[in-house]
N, CA, C and O atoms as a Tripos MOL2 file, in Angstrom:
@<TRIPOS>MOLECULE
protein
  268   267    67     0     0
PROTEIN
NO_CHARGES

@<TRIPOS>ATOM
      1 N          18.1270   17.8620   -1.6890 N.3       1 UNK1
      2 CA         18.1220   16.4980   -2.1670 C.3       1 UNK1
      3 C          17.6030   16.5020   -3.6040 C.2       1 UNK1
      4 O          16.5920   17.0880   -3.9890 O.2       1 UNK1
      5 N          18.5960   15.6260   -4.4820 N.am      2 UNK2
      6 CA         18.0130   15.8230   -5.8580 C.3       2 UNK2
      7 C          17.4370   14.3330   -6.1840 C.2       2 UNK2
      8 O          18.3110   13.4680   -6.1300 O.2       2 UNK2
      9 N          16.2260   13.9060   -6.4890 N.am      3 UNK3
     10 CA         15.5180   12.7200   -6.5900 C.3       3 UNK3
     11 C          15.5780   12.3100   -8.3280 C.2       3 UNK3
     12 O          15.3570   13.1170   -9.2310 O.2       3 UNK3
     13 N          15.8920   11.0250   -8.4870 N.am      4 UNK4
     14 CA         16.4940   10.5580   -9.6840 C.3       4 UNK4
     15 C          14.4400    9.9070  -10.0910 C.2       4 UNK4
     16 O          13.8210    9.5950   -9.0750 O.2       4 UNK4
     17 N          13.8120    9.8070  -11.1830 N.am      5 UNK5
     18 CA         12.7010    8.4790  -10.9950 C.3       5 UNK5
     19 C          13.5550    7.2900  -11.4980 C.2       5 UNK5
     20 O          14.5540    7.1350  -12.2010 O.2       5 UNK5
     21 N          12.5960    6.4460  -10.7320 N.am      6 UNK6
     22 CA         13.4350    5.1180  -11.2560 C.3       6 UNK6
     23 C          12.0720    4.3310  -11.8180 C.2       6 UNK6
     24 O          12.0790    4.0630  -13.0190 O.2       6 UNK6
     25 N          11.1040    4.0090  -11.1680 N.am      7 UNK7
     26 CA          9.7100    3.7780  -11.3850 C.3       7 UNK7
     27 C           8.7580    3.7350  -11.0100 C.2       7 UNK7
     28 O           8.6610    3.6590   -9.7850 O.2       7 UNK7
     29 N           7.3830    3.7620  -11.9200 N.am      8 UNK8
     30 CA          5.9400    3.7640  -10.9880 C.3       8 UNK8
     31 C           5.5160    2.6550  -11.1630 C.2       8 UNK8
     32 O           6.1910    1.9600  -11.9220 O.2       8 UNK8
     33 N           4.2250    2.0130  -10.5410 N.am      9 UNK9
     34 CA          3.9100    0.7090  -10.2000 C.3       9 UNK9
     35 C           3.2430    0.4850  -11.8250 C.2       9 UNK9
     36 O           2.7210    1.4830  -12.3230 O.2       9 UNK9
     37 N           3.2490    0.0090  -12.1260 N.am     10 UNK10
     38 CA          2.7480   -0.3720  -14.0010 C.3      10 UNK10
     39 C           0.8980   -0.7480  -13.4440 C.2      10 UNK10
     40 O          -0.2010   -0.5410  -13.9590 O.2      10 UNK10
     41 N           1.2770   -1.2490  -12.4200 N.am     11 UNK11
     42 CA         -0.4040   -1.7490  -11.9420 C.3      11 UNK11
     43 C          -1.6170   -1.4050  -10.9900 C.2      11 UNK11
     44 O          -2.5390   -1.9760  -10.4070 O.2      11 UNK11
     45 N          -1.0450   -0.0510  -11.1810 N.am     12 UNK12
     46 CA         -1.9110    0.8080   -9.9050 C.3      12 UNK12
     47 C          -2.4790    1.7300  -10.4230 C.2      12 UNK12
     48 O          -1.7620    2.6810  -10.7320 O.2      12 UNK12
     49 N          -3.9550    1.8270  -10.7200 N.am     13 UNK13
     50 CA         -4.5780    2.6590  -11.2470 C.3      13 UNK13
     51 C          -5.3490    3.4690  -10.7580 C.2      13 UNK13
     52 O          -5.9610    2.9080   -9.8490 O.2      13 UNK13
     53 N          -5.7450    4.8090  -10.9080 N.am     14 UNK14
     54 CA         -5.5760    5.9250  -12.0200 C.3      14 UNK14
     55 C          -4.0970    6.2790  -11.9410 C.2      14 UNK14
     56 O          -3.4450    6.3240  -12.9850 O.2      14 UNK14
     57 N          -3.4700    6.5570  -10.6430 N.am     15 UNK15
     58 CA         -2.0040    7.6100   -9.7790 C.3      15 UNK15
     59 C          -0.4360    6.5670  -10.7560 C.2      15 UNK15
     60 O           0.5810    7.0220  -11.2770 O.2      15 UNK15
     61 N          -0.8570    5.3190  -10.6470 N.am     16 UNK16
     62 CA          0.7740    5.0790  -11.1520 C.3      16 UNK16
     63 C           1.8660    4.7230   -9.7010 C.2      16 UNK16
     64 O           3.0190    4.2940   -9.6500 O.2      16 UNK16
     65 N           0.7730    5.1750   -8.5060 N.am     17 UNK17
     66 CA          1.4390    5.5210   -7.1200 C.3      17 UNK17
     67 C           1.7180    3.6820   -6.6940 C.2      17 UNK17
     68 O           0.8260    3.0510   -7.2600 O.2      17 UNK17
     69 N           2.5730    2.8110   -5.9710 N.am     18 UNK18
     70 CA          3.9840    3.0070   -5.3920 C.3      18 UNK18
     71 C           4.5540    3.9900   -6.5460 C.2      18 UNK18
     72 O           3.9440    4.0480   -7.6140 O.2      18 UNK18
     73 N           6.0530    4.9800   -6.2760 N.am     19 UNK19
     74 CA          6.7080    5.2050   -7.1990 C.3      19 UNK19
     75 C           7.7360    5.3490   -6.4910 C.2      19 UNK19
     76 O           7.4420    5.8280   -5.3960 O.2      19 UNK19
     77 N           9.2770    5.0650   -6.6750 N.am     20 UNK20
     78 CA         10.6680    4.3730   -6.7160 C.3      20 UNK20
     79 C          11.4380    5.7200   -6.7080 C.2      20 UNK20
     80 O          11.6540    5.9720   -7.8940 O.2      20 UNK20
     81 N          11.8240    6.4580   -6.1260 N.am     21 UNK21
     82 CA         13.1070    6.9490   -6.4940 C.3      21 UNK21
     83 C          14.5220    7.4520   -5.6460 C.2      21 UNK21
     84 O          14.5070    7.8650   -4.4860 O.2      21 UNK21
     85 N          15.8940    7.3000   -6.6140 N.am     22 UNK22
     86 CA         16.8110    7.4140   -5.7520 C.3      22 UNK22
     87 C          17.3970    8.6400   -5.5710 C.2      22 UNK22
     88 O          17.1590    9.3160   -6.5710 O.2      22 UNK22
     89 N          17.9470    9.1510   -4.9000 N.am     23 UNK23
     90 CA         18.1600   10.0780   -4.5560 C.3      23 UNK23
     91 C          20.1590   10.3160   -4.1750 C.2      23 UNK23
     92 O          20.9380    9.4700   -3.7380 O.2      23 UNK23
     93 N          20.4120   11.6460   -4.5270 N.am     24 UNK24
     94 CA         21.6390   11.8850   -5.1340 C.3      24 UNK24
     95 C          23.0700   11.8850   -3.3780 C.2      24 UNK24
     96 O          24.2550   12.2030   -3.2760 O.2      24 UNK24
     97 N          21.9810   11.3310   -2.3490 N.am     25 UNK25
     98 CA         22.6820   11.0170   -0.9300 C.3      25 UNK25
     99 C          22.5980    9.5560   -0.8780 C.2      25 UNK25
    100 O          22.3490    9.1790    0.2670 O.2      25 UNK25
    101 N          22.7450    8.4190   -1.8910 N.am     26 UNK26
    102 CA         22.7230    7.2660   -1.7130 C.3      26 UNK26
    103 C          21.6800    6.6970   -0.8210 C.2      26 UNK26
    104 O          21.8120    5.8940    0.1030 O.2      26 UNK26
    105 N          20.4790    7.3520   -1.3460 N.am     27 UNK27
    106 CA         19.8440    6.5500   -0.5900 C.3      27 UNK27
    107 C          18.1310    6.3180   -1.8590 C.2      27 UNK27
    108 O          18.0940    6.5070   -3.0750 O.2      27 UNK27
    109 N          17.4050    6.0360   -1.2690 N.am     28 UNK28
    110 CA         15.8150    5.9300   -1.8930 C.3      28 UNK28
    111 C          14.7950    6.5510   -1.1590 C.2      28 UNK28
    112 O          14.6600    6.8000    0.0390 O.2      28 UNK28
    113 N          14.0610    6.7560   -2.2270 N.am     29 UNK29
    114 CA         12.5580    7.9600   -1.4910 C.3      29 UNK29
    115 C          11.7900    6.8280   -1.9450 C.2      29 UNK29
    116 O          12.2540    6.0850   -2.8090 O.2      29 UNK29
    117 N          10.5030    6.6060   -1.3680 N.am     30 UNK30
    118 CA          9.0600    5.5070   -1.8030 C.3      30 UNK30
    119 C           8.1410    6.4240   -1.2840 C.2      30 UNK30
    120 O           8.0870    6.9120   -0.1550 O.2      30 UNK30
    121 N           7.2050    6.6430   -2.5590 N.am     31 UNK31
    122 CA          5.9730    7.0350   -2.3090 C.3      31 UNK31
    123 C           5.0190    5.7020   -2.4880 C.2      31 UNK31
    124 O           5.2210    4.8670   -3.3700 O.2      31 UNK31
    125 N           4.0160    5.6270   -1.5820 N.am     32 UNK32
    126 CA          3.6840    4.3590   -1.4860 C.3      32 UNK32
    127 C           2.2120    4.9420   -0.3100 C.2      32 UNK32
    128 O           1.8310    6.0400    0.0970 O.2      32 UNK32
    129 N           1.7380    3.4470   -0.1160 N.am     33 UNK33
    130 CA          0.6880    3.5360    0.2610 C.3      33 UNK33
    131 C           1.2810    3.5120    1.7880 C.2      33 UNK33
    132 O           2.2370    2.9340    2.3060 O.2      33 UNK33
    133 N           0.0520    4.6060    2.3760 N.am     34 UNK34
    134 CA          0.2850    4.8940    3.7190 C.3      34 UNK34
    135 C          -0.3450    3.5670    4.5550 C.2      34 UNK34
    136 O          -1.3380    2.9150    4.2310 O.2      34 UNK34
    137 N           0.7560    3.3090    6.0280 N.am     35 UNK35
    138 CA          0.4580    1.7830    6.7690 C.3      35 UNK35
    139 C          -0.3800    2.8050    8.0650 C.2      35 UNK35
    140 O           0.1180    3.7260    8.7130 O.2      35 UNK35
    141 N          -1.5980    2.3280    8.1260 N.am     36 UNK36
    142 CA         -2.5820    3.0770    9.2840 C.3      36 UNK36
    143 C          -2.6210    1.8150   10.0280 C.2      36 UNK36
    144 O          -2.9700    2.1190   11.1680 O.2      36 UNK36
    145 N          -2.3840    0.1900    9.9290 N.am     37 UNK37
    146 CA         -2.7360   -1.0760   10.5970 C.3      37 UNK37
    147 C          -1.9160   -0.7340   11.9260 C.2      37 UNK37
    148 O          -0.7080   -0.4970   11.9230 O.2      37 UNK37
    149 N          -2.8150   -0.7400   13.1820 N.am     38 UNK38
    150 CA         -2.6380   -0.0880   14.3640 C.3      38 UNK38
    151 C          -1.2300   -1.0810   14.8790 C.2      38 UNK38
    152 O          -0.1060   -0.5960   15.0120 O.2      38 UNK38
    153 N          -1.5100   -2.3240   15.0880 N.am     39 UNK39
    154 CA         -1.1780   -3.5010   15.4410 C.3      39 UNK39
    155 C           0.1600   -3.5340   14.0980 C.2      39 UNK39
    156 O           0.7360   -4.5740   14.4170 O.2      39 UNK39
    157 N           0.6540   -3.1830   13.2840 N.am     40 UNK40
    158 CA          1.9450   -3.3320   12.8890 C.3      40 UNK40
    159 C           2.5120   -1.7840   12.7420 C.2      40 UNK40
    160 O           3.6270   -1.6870   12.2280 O.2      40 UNK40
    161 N           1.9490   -0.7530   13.0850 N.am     41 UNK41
    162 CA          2.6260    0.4310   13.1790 C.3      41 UNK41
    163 C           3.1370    0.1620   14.9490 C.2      41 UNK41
    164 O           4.1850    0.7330   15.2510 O.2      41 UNK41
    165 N           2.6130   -0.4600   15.7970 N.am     42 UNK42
    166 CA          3.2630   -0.8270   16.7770 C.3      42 UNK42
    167 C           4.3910   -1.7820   17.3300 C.2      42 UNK42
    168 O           5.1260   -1.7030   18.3140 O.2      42 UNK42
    169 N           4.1990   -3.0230   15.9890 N.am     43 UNK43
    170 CA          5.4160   -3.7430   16.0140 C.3      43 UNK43
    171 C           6.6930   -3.0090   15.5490 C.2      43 UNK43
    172 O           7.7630   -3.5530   15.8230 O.2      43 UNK43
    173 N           6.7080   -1.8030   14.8560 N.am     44 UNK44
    174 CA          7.9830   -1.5770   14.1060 C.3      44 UNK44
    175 C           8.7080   -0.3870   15.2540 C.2      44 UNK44
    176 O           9.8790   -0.1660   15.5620 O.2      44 UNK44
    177 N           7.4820    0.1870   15.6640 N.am     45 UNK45
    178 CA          8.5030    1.2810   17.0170 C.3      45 UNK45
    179 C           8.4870    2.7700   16.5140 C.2      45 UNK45
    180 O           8.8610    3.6970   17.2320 O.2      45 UNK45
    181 N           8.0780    2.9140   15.3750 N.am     46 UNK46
    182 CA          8.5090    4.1360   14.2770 C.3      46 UNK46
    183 C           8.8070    5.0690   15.5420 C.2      46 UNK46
    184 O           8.4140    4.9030   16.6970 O.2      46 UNK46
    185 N           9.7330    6.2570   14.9420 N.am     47 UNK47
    186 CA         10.2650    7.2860   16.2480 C.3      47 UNK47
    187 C           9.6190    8.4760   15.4900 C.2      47 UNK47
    188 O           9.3400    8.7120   14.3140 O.2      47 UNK47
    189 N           9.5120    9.0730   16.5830 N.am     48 UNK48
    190 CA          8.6160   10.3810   16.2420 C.3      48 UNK48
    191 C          10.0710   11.4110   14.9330 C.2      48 UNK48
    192 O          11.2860   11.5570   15.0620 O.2      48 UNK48
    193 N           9.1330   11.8550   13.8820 N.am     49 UNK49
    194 CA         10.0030   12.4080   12.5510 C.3      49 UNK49
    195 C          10.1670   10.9060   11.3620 C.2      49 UNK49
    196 O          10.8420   10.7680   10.3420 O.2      49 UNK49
    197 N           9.6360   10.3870   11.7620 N.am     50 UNK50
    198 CA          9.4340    8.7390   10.8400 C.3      50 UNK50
    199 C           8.2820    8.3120   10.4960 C.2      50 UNK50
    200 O           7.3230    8.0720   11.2300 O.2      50 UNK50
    201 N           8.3600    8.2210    9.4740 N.am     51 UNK51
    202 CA          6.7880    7.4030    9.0170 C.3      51 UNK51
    203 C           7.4020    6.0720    7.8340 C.2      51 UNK51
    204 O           8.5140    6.0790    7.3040 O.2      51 UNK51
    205 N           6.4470    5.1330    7.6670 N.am     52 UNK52
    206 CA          6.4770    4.0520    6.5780 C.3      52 UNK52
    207 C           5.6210    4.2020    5.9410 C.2      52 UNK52
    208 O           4.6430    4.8650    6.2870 O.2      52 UNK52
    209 N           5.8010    3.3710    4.3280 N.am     53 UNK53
    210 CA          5.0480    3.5860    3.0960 C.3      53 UNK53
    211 C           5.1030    1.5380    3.2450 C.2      53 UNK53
    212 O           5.9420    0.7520    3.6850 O.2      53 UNK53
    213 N           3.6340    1.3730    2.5670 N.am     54 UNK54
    214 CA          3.7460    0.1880    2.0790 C.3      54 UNK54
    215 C           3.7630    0.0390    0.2780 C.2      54 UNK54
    216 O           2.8460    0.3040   -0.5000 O.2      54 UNK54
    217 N           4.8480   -0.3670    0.0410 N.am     55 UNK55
    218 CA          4.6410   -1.0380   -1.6170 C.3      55 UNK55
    219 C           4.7820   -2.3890   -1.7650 C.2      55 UNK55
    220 O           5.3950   -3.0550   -0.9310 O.2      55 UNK55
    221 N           4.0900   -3.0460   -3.1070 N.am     56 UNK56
    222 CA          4.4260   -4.0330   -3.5350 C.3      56 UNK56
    223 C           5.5730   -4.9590   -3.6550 C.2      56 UNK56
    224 O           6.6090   -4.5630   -3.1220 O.2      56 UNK56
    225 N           5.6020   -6.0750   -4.2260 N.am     57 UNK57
    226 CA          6.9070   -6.6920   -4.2490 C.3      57 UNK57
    227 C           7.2980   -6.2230   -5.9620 C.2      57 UNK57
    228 O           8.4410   -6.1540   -6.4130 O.2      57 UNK57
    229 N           6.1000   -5.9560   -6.6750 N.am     58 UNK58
    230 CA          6.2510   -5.7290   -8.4110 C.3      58 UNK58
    231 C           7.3710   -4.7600   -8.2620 C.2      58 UNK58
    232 O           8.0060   -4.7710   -9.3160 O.2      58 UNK58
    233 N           8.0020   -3.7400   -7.2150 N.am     59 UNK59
    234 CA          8.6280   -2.9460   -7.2730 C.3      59 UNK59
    235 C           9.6150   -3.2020   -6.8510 C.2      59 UNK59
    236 O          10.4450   -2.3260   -7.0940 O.2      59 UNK59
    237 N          10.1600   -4.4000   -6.0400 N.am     60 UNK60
    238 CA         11.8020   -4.7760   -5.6020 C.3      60 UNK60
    239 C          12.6700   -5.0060   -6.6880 C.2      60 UNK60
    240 O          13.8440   -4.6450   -6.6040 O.2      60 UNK60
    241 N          12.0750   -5.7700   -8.0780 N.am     61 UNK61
    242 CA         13.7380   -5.3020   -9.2560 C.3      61 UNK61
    243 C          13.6350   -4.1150   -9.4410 C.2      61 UNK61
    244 O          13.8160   -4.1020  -10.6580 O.2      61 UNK61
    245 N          13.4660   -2.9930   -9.1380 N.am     62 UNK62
    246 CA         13.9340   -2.2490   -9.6060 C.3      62 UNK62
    247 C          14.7960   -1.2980   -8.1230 C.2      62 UNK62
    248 O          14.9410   -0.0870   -7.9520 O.2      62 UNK62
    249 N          15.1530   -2.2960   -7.4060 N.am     63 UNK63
    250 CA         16.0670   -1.4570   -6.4320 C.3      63 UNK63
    251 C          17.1820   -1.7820   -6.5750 C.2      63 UNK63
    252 O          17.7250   -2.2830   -5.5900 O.2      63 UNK63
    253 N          17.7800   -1.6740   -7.5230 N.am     64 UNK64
    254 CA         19.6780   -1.8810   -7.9950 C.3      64 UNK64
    255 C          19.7380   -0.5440   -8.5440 C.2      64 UNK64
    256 O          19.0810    0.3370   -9.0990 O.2      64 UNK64
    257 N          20.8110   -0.8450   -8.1170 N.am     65 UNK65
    258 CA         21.5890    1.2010   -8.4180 C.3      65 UNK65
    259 C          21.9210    1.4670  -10.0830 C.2      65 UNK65
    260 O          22.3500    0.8110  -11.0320 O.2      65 UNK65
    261 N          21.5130    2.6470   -9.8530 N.am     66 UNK66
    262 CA         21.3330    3.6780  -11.1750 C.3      66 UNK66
    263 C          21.8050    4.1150  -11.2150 C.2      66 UNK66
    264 O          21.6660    5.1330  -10.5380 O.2      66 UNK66
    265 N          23.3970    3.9210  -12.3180 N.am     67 UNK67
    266 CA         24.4780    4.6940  -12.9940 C.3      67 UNK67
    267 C          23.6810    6.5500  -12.8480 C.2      67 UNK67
    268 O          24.2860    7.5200  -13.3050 O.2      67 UNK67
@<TRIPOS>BOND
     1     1     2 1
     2     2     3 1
     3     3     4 2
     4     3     5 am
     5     5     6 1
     6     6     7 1
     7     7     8 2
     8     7     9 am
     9     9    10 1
    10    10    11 1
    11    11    12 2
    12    11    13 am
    13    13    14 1
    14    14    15 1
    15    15    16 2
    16    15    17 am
    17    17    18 1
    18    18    19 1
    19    19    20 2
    20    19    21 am
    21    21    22 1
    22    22    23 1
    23    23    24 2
    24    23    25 am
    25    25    26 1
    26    26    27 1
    27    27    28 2
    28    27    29 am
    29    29    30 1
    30    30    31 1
    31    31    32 2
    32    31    33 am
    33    33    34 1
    34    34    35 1
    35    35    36 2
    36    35    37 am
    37    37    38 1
    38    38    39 1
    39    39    40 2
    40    39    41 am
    41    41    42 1
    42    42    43 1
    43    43    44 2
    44    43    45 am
    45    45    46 1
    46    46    47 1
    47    47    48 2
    48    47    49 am
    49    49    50 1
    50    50    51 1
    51    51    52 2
    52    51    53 am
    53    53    54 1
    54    54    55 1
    55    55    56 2
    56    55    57 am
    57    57    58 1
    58    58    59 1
    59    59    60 2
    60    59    61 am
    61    61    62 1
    62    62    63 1
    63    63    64 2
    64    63    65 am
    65    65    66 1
    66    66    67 1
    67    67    68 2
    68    67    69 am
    69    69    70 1
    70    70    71 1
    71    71    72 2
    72    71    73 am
    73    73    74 1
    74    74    75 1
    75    75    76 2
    76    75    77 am
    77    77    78 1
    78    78    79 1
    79    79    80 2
    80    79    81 am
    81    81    82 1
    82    82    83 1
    83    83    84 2
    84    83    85 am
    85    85    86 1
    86    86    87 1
    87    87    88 2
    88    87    89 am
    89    89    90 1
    90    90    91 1
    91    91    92 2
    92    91    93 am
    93    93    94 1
    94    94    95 1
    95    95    96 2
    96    95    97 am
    97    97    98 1
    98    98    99 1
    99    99   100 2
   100    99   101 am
   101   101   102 1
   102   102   103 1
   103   103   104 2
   104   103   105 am
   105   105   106 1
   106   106   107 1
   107   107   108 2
   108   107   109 am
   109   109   110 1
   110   110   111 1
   111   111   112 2
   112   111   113 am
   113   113   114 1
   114   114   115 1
   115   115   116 2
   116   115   117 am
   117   117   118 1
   118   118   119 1
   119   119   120 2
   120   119   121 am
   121   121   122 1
   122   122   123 1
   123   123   124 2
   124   123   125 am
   125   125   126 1
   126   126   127 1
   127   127   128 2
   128   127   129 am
   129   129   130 1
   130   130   131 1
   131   131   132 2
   132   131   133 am
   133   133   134 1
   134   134   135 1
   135   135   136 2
   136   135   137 am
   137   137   138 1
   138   138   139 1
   139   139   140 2
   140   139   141 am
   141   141   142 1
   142   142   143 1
   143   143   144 2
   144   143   145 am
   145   145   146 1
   146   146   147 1
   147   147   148 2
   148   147   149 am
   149   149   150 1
   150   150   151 1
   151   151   152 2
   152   151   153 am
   153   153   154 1
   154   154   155 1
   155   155   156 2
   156   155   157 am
   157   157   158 1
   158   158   159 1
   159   159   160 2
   160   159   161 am
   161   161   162 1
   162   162   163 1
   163   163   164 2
   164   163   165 am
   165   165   166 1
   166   166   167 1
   167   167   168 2
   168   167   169 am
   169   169   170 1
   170   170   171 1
   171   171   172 2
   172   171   173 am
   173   173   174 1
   174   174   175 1
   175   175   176 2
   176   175   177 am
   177   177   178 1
   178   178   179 1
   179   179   180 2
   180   179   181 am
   181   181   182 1
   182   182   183 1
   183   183   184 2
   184   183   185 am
   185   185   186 1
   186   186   187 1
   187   187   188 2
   188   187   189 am
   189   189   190 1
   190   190   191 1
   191   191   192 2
   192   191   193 am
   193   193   194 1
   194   194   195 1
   195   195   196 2
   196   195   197 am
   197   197   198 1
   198   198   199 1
   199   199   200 2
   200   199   201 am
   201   201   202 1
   202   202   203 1
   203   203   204 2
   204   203   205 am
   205   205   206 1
   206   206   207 1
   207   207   208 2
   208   207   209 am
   209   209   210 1
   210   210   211 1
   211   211   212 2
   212   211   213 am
   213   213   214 1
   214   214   215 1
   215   215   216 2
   216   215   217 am
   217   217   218 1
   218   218   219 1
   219   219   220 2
   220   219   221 am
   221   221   222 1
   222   222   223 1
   223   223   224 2
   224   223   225 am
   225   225   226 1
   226   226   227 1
   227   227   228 2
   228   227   229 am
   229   229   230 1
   230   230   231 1
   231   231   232 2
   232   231   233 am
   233   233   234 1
   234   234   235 1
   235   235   236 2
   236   235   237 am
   237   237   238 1
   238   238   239 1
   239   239   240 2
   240   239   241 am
   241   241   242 1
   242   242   243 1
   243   243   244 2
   244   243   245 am
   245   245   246 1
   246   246   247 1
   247   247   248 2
   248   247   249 am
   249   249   250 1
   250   250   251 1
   251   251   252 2
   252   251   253 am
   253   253   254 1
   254   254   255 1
   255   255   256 2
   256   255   257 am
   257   257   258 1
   258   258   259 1
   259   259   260 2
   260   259   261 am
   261   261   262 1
   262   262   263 1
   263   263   264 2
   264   263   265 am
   265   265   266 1
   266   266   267 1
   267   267   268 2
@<TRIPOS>SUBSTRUCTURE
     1 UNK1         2 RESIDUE 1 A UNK
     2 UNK2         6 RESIDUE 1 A UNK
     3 UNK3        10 RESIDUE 1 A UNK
     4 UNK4        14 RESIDUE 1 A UNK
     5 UNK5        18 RESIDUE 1 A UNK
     6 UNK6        22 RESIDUE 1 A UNK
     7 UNK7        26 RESIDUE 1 A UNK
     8 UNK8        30 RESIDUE 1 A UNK
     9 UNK9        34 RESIDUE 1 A UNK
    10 UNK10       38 RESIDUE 1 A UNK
    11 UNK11       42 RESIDUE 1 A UNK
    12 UNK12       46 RESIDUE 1 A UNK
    13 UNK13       50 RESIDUE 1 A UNK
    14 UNK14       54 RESIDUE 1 A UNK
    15 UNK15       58 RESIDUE 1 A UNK
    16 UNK16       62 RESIDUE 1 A UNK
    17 UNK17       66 RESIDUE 1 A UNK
    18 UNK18       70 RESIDUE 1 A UNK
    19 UNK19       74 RESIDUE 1 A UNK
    20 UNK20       78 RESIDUE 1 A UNK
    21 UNK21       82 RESIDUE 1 A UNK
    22 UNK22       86 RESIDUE 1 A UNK
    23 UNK23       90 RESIDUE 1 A UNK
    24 UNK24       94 RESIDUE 1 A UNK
    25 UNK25       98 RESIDUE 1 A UNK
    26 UNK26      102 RESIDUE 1 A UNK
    27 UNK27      106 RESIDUE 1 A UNK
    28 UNK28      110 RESIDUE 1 A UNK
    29 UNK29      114 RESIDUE 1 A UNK
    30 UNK30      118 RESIDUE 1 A UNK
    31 UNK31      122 RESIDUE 1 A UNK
    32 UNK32      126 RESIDUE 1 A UNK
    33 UNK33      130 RESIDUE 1 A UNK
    34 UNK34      134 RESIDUE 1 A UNK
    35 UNK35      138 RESIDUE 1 A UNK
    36 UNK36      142 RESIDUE 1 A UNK
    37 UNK37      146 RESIDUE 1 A UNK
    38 UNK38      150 RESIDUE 1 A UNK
    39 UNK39      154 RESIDUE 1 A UNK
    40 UNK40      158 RESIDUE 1 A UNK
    41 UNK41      162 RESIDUE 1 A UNK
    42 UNK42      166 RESIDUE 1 A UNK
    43 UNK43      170 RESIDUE 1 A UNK
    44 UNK44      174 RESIDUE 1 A UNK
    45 UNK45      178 RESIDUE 1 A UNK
    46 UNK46      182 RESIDUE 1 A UNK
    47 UNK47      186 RESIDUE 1 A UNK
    48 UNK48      190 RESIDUE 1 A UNK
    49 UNK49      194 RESIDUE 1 A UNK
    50 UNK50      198 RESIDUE 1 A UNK
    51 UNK51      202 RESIDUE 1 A UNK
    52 UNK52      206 RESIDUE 1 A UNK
    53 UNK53      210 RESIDUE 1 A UNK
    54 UNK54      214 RESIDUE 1 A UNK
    55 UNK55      218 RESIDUE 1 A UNK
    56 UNK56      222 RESIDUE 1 A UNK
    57 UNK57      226 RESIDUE 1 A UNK
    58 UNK58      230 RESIDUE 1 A UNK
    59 UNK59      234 RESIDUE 1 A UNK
    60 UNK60      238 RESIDUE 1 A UNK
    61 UNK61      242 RESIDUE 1 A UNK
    62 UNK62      246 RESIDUE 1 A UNK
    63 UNK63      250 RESIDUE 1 A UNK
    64 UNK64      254 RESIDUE 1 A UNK
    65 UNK65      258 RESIDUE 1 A UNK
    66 UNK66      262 RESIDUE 1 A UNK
    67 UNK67      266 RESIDUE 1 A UNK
């Protein structure tokens, strides 16, 4: 998998961490803050080989595709 950056959070300090990128199988990678909240890692079902990242909303324009 070849990972394109697209962006880091402008407002997260020291790391720069959410950071955005797409990747050359049409899809997106998010590095982001890890969800440990017991009570919504149980609403979503995650299947074992799955995990979720939480990011901001400062980071949704920039999910339109990159020539």
């Amino acid at each position: 998998m070849k990972l394109q950056f697209i962006a880091k959070d402008p407002n997260s300090e020291p790391s720069g961490s959410p950071t955005l990128y797409r990747t050359d199988r049409d899809s997106w990678v998010v590095q982001g803050w890890v969800v440990t909240d017991p009570d919504a890692l149980a609403a979503m079902n995650i299947p074992k080989g799955e995990s979720c990242v939480e990011i901001p909303d400062r980071l949704i324009p920039f999910f339109q595709h990159q020539p």
